[in-house]
TORKOL-4160 file (C-alpha; in steps of 0.2 Angstrom, whole numbers, padded with zeros to 4 digits, m for minus):
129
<pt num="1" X="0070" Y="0064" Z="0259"/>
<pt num="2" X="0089" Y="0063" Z="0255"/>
<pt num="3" X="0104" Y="0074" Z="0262"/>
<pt num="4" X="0110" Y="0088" Z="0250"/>
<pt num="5" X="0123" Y="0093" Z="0260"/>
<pt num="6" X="0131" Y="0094" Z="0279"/>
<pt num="7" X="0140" Y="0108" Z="0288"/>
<pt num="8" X="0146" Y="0111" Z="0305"/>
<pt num="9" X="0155" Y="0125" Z="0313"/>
<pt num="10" X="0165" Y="0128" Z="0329"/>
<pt num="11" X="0171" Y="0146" Z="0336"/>
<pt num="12" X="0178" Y="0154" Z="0351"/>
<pt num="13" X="0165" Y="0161" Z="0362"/>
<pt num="14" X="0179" Y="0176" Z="0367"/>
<pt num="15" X="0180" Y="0180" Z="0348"/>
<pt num="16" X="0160" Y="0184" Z="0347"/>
<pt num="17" X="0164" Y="0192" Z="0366"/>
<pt num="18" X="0177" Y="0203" Z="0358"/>
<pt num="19" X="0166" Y="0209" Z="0344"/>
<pt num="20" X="0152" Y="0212" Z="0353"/>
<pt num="21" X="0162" Y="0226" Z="0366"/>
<pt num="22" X="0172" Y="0232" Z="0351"/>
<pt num="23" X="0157" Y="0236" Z="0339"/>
<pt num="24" X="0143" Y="0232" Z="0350"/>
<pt num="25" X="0125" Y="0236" Z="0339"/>
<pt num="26" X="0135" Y="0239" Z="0325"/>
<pt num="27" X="0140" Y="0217" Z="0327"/>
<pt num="28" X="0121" Y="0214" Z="0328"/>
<pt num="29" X="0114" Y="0221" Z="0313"/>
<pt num="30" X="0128" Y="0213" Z="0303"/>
<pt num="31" X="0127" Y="0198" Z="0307"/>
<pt num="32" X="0109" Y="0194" Z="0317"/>
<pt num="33" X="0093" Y="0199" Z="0312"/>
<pt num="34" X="0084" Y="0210" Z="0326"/>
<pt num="35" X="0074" Y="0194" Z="0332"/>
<pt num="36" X="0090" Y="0186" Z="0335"/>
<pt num="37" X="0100" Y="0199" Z="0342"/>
<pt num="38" X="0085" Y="0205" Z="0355"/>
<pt num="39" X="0084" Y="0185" Z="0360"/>
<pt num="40" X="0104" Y="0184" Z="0361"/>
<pt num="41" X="0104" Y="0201" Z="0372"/>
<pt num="42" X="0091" Y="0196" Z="0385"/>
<pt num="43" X="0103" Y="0183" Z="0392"/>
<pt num="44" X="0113" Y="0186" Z="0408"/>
<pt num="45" X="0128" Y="0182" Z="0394"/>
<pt num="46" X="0126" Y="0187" Z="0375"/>
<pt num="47" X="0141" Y="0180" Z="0372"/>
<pt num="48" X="0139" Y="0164" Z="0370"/>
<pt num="49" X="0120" Y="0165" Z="0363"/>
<pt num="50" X="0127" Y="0174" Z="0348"/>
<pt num="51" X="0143" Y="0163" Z="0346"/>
<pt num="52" X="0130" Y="0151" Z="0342"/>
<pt num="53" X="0121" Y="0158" Z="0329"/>
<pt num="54" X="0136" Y="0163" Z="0320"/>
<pt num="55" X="0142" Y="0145" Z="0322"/>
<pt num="56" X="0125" Y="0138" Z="0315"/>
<pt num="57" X="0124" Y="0152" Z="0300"/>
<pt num="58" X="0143" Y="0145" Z="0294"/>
<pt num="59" X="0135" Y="0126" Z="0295"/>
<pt num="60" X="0120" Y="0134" Z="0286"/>
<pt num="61" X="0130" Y="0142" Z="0274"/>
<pt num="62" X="0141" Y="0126" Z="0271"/>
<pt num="63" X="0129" Y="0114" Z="0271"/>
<pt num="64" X="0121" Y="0125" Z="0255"/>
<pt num="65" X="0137" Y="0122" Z="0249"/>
<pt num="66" X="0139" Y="0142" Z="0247"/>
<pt num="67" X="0149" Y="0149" Z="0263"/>
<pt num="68" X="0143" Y="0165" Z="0267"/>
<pt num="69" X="0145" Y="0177" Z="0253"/>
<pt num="70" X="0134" Y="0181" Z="0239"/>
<pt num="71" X="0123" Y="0164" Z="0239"/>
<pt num="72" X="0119" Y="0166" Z="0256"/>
<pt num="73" X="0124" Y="0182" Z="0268"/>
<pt num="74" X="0121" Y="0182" Z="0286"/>
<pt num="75" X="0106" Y="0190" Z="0288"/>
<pt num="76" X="0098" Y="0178" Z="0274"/>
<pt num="77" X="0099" Y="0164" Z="0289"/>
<pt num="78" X="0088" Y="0168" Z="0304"/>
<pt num="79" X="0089" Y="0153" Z="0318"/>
<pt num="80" X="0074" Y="0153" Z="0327"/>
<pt num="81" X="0068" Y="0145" Z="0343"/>
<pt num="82" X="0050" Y="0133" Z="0343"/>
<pt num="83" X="0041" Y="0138" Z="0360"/>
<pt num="84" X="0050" Y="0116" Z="0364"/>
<pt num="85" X="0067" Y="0129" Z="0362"/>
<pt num="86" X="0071" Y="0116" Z="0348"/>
<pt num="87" X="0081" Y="0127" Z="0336"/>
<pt num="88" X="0075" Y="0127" Z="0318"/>
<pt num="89" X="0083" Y="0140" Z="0302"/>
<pt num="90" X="0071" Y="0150" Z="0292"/>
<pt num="91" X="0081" Y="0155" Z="0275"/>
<pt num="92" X="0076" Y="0172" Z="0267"/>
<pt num="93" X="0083" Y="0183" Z="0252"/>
<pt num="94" X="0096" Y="0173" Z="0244"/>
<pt num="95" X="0096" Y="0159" Z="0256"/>
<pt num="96" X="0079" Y="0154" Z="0250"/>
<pt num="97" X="0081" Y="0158" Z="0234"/>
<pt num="98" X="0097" Y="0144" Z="0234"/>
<pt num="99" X="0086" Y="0133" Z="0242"/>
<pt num="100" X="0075" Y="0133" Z="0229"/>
<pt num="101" X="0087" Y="0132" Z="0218"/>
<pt num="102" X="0097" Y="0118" Z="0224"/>
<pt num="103" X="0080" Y="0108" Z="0229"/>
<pt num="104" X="0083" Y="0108" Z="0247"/>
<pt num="105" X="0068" Y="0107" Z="0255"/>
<pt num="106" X="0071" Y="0110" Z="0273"/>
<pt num="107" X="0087" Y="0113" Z="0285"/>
<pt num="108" X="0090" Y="0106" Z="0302"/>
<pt num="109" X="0101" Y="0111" Z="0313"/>
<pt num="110" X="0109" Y="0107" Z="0332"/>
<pt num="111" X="0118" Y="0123" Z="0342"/>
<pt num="112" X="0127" Y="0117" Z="0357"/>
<pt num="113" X="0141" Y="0130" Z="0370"/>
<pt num="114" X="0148" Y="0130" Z="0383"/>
<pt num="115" X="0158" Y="0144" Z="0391"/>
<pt num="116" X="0173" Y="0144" Z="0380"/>
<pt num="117" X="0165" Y="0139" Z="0363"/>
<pt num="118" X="0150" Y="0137" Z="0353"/>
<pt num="119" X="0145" Y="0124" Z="0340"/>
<pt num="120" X="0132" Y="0121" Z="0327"/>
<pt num="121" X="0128" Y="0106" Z="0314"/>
<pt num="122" X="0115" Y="0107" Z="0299"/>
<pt num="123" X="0108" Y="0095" Z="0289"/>
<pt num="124" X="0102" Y="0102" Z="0270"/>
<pt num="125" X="0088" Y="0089" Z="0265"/>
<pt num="126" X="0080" Y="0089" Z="0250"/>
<pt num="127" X="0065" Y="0077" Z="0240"/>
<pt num="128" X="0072" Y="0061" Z="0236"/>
<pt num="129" X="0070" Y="0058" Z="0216"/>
């Protein structure tokens, strides 16, 4: 196994807070998928639940090497949760196809927030050769 690439991502838990109130629903189908945004809106807080997967989709995005745009759009990173609660990205659309492309073989990933900000890392691993 060998690292492709790395990305990590840091953001302001008010900015997902603002854009939640501000467009609501609208902010969720943009930017989550409806697993993650039905996950993210049973906590007591969304905020901070969807600051996190914004954070960890950038990290995705920058560890592809792409940043989010045609490479690799929002809705083409999914985090999803092992019944542990170990986070873990499933890559679909043109997320996979780069994958593929690129030889990456699997993408880890960490989240971590607190009240005021969220953070995620993620690893692109690949076959060594």
């Amino acid at each position: 196994m060998s690292v492709v690439g790395i990305g990590v991502d840091i953001i302001e838990v008010a900015r997902i807070r603002a854009s939640l109130e501000r467009h609501g629903e609208r902010f969720h189908a943009r930017i989550c998928t409806p697993a993650e945004a039905e996950y993210c809106t049973r906590m007591r807080d969304p905020a901070p639940f969807f600051a996190a997967r914004f954070a960890a989709k950038e990290a995705v995005s920058k560890a592809l090497g792409t940043g989010i745009g045609a490479a690799c759009g929002w809705l083409d990173i999914e985090v999803r949760r092992k019944a542990s609660g170990e986070p873990f990205i499933v890559l679909h659309g043109a997320g996979a196809e780069t994958t593929k492309r690129l030889g990456i073989s699997q993408v880890l990933v960490s989240l971590s927030h607190t009240e005021h900000y969220a953070c995620a890392q993620a690893v692109a691993v690949g076959e060594s050769t």
